[in-house]
C-alpha positions as semicolon CSV with decimal commas, in nm:
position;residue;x (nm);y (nm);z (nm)
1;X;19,430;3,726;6,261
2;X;19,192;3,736;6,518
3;X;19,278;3,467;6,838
4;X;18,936;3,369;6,965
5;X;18,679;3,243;6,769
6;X;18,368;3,479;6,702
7;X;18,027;3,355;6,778
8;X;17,755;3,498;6,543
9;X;17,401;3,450;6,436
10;X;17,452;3,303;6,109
11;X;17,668;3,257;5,776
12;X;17,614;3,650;5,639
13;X;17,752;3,746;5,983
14;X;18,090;3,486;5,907
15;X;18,099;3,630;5,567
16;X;18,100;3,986;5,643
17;X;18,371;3,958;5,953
18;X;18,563;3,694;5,697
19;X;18,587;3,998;5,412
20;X;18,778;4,235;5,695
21;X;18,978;4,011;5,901
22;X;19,136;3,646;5,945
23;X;18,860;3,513;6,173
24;X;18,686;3,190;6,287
25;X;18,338;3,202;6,375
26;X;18,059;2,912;6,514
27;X;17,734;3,028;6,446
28;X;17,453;3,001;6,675
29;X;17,132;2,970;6,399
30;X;16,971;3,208;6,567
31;X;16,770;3,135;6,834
32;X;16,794;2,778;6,769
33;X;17,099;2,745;7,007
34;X;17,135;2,366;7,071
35;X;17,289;2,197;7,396
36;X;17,527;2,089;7,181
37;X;17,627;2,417;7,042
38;X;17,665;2,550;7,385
39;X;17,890;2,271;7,447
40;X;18,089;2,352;7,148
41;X;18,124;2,727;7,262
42;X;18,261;2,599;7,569
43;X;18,520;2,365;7,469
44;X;18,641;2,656;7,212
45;X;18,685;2,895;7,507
46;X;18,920;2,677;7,676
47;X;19,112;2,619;7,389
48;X;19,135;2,988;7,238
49;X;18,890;3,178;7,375
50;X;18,534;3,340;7,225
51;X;18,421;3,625;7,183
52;X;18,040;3,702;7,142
53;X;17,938;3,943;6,865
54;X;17,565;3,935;6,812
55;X;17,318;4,171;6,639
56;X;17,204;4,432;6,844
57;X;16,847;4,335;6,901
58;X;16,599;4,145;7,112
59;X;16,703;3,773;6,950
60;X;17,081;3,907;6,949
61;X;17,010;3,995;7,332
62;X;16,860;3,678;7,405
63;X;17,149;3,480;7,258
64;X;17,390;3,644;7,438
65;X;17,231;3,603;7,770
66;X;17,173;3,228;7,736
67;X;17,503;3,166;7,625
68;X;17,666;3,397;7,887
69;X;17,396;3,207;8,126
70;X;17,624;2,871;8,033
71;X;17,984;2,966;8,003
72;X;18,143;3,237;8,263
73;X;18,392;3,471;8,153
74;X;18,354;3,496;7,756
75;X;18,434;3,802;7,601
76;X;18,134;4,006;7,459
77;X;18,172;4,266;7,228
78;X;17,869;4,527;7,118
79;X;17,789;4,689;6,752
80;X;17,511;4,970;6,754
81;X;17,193;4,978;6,587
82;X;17,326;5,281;6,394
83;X;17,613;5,126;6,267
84;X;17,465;4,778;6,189
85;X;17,124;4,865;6,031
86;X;16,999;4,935;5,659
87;X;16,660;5,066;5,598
88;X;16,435;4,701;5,682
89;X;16,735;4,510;5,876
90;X;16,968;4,548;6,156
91;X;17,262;4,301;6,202
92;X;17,638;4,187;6,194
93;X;17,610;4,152;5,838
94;X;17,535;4,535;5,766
95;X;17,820;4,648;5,959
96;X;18,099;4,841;5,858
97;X;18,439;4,779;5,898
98;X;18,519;5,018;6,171
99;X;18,235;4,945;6,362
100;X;18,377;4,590;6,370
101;X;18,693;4,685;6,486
102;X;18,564;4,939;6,777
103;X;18,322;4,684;6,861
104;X;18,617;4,363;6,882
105;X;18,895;4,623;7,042
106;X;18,646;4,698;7,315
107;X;18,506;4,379;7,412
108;X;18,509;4,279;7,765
109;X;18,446;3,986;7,959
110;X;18,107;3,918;8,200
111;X;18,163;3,901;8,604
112;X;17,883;3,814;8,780
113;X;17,971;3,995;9,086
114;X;17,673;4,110;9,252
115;X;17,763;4,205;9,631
116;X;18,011;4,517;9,582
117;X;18,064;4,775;9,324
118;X;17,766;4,988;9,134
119;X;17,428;4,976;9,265
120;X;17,098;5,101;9,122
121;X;17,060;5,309;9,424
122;X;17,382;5,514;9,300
123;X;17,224;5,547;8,978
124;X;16,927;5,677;9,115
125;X;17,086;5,934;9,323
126;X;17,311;6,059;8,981
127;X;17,008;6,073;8,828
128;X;17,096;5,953;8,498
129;X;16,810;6,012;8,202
130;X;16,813;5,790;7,892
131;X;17,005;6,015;7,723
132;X;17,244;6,017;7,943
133;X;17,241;5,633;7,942
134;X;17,270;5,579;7,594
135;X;17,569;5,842;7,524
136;X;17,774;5,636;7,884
137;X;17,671;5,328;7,689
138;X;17,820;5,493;7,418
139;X;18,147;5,582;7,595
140;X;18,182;5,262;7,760
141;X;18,114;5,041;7,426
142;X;17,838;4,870;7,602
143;X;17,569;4,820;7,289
144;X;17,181;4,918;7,387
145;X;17,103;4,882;7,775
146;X;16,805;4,967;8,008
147;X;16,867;5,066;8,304
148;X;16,934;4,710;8,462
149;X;17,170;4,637;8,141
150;X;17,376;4,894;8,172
151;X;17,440;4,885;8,562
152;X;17,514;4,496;8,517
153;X;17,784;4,601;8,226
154;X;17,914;4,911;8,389
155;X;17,991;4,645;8,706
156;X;18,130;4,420;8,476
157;X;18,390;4,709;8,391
158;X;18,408;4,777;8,756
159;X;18,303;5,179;8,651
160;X;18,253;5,335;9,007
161;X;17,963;5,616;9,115
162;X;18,238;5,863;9,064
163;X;18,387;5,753;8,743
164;X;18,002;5,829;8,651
165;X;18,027;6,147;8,805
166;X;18,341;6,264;8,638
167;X;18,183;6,213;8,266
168;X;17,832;6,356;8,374
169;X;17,657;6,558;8,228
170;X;17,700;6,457;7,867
């Protein structure tokens, strides 16, 4: 039995996490997040908590931002394109079990914290290619980033310059 509730996309999403674990979801309709949806979300975190789990695209992206936009300190957890995709889709419903499980035991929650820790300069100066990005996104369980994505999450992990500099190169 899972604590929080799950926030999704849609039903297919509910039905696949339902078939592995004792869950509770909400689900957002896609894009079509209402006011009073949001609202919902929030009164759920205070009582149990959330987690967001969203397919790992653009609309998944843009759910998650809006919603993190709204309610401070949910916990968001990532699935990869790779391990969420068949050959014309990608999404929550195509997702095995284990990638459910890495993806809900290494969730972590959103601080907007943007005077100290990690800064783009320090990125620069490690000189971290995309590669390089996507394999620390990798490590870190941090779903697809650009370069501003990823230093936002890695601050939101409170990852230093030289916990980057231990793992590099990859």
């Amino acid at each position: 039995m899972i604590k929080e509730v799950i926030v999704v996309e849609g039903r297919n999403d509910t039905l696949r996490l339902q078939s592995f674990f004792a869950v509770e979801t909400i689900e957002t309709q896609g894009l079509g997040l209402s006011r009073e949806k949001i609202e919902l979300i929030r009164q759920v975190n205070e009582k149990r908590g959330v987690i967001l789990l969203l397919d790992p695209d653009h609309p998944g992206e843009t759910i998650r931002k809006k919603i993190n936009d709204s309610i401070p300190g949910l916990k968001n957890a990532f699935i990869f394109k790779e391990d969420a995709r068949t050959k014309k889709k990608v999404g929550i419903e195509h997702a095995t079990k284990e990638a459910l499980e890495n993806a809900l035991n290494n969730c972590f929650t959103y601080i907007d914290d943007n005077d100290q820790g990690l800064k783009m300069t320090d990125l620069l100066e490690l000189d971290i290619d995309s590669k390089q990005r996507d394999k620390l996104c990798h490590y870190y369980h941090l779903g697809k980033c650009n370069n501003k994505t990823f230093l936002k999450r890695l601050r939101m992990l409170n990852i230093t310059k030289e916990d980057l500099k231990c793992l590099l190169p990859l």
